[in-house]
N, C-alpha and C positions, 0 to 999 in steps of 0.2 A: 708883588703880591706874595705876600707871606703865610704857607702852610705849616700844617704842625700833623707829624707825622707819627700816629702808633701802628702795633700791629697787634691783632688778634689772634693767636697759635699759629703765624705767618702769614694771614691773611690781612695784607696792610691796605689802610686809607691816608689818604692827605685829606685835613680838616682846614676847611676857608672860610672866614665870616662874610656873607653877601657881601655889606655893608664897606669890607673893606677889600673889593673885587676893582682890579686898577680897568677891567674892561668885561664885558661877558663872557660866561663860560662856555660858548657856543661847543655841538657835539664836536665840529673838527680841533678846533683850540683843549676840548677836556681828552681828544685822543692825542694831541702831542705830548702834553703836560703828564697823561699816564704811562706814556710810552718811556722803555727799561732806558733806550739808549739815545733819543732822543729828547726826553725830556725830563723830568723830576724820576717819574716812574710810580705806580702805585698798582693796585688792585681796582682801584675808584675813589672818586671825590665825594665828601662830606661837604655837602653847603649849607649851615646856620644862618637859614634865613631870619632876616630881623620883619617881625610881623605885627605894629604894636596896637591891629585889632583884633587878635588872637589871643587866650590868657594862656594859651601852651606853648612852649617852646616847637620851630617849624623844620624838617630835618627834610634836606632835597639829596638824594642818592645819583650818580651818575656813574655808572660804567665805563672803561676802560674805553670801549668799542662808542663812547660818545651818546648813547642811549643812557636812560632814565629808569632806576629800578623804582617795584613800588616800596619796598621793606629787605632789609638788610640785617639780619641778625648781630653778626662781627661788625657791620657797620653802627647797630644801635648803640651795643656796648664800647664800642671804639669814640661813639658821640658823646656818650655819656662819659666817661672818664676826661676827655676835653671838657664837657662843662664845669665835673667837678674841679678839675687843674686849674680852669679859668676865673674859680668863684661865683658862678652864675649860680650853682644847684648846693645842696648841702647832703649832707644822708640821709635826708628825708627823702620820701618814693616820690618821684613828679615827672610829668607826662611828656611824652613826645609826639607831635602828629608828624605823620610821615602820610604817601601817597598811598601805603596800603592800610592806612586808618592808624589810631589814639595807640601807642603804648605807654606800659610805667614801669620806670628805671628804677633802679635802686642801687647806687656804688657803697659800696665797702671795703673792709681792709687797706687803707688810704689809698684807694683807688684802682687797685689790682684787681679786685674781682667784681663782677656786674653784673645784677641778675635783670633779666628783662621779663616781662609778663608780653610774651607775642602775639596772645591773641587765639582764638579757636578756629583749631585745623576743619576747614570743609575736603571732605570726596567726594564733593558734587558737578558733574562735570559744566552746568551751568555757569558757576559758581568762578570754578578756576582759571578758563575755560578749556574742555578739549570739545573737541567735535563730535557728531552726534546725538541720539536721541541723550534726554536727559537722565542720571543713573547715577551711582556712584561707582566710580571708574577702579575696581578692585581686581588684581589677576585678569588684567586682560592682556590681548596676543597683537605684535606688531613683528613686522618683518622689516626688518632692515640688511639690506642686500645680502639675501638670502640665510640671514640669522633671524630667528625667531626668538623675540624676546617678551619677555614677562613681566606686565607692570601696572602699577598701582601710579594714582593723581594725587594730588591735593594742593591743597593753598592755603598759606598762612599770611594771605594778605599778597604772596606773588607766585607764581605758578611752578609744581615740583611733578617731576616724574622717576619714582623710583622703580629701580629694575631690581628685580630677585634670581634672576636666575643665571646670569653673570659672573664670571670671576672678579673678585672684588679686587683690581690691577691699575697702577697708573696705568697699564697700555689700555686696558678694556677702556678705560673712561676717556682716553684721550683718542681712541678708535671711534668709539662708538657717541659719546658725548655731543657733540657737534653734528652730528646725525641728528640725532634726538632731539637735541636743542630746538632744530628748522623744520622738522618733520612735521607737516603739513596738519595733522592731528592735533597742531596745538596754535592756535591764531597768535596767540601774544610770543610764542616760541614758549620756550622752558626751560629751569633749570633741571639737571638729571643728576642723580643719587647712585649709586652702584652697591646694593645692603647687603651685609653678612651678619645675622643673627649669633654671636659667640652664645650668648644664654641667657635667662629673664630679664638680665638685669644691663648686658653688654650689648652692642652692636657697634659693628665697624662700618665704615662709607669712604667710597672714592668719591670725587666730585668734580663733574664738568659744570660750571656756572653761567647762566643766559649773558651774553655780554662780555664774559672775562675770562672764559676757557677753564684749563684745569686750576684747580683750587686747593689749598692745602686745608683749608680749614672753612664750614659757613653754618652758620649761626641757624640761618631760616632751614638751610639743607638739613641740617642736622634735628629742625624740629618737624621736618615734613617727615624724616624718615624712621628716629622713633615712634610719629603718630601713626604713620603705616604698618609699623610692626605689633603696637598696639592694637592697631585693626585689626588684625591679619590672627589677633592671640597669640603672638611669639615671643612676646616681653609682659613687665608688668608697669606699672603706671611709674615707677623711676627708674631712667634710662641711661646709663652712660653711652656717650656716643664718642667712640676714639675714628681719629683724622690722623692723616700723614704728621698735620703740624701741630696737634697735641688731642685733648678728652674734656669733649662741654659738657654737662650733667642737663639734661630735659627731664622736668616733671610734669606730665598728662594727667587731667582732671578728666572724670567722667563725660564731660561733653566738649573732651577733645581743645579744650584748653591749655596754652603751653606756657610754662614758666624755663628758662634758660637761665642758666648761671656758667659765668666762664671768665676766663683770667683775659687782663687788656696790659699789654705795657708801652712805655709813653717811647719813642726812639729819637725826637729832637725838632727843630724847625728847621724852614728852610724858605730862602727868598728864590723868586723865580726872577731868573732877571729877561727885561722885555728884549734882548737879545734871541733869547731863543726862539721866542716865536715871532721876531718882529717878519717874519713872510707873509703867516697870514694874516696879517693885520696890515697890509698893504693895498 
């Protein structure tokens, strides 16, 4: 099974054509294959499904931990730069469905930079989901063994919980992260954000991610949590958002509409050979 590996400001995928999948990606087989020292190693798998009654291209996301995201930001742009490489897409804008519904890609700069159109951010806690009456989930209060923290929802197709009130730290995000992630308050779990407003135009984020732990870089984090601070009035409608592993640019349209732009670079392929996992396939 042969993938082809980029990374997004460190946040890496392996990309696999279903089509040419020597066996299924089942959750336990997609957590050997992601794993650093037992198997390829990645962030998550990219799977190009081939769908030919579908006139959009069909993008399956799978997390490290063997679960299934619905939208991947670094993952869309990381899909997209494989289509371009592979000839499938041109620099014309064209679509992707994923499980958190339709976006439209757009690569440029011979494939270095991607802009995605993600979709419009909900705070609505139906929507996302967190639990509870229905509302839009802004500065509210959670205790996590015996830290009280401050935080806002939303969803750009997969569910975010940004906290404000935080030191914005790999330790806070890798303390507290995985807390939040399974905290009861959120049925589907969650990814969580850790925001530091620098000024209208900046904001910083650590990142713990549902499925994959700390993160150096993500796409969707990055759009839930400029939309938040947009909510919140602390920025303006164009966002830089600087990560450990580099600075995606989000632009928010009036009804919370997010366009991403961010740099992808390509790092090589790679055969998996059936040696490594021939266990579980026994």
């Amino acid at each position: 099974m042969k993938f082809h590996r980029y990374h997004a400001l460190g946040n890496d995928y392996l990309v696999v054509r279903a089509s040419e999948c020597s066996f299924p990606l089942t959750p336990q087989l997609s957590q050997r294959i992601c794993h650093r020292h037992f198997g390829i190693g990645s962030d998550g798998i990219l799977v190009h499904e081939d769908l030919e009654d579908r006139p959009t291209i069909r993008l399956r996301i799978i997390n490290p931990d063997g679960s299934e995201a619905e939208k991947s930001g670094n993952g869309l742009r990381i899909f997209a730069r494989y289509l371009w490489d592979s000839k499938l897409v041109s620099e014309a804008p064209f679509d992707v469905d994923t499980a958190g519904g339709r976006v439209t890609c757009v690569v440029s700069q011979r494939g270095r930079l991607v802009t995605v159109d993600m979709g419009r951010v909900s705070f609505t806690s139906d929507v996302i989901p967190v639990r509870g009456d229905s509302r839009e989930v802004l500065n509210e209060e959670l205790s996590i063994h015996g830290t009280t923290i401050t935080f806002c929802a939303a969803t750009v197709g997969n569910p975010h919980c940004v906290v404000t009130n935080l030191p914005v730290t790999e330790e806070t995000a890798r303390a507290f992260g995985p807390l939040i992630e399974t905290n009861q308050l959120f049925p589907n779990r969650t990814n969580v954000q850790f925001l530091k407003v620098i000024d209208r135009s900046t904001i910083s984020i650590e990142i713990w991610e549902r499925g994959a732990g700390y993160t150096l870089a993500s796409g969707s984090s990055s759009s839930a949590a400029a939309a938040v601070a947009r909510k919140l009035g602390l920025v303006d409608e164009r966002v830089s958002v600087r990560m450990p592993g580099g600075t995606i640019r989000i632009d928010i349209a009036p009804d919370y509409s997010i366009r991403m732009e961010g740099p992808v670079t390509r790092v090589g392929t790679i055969e998996l050979d059936p040696e490594a996992v021939e266990d579980l396939r026994s």
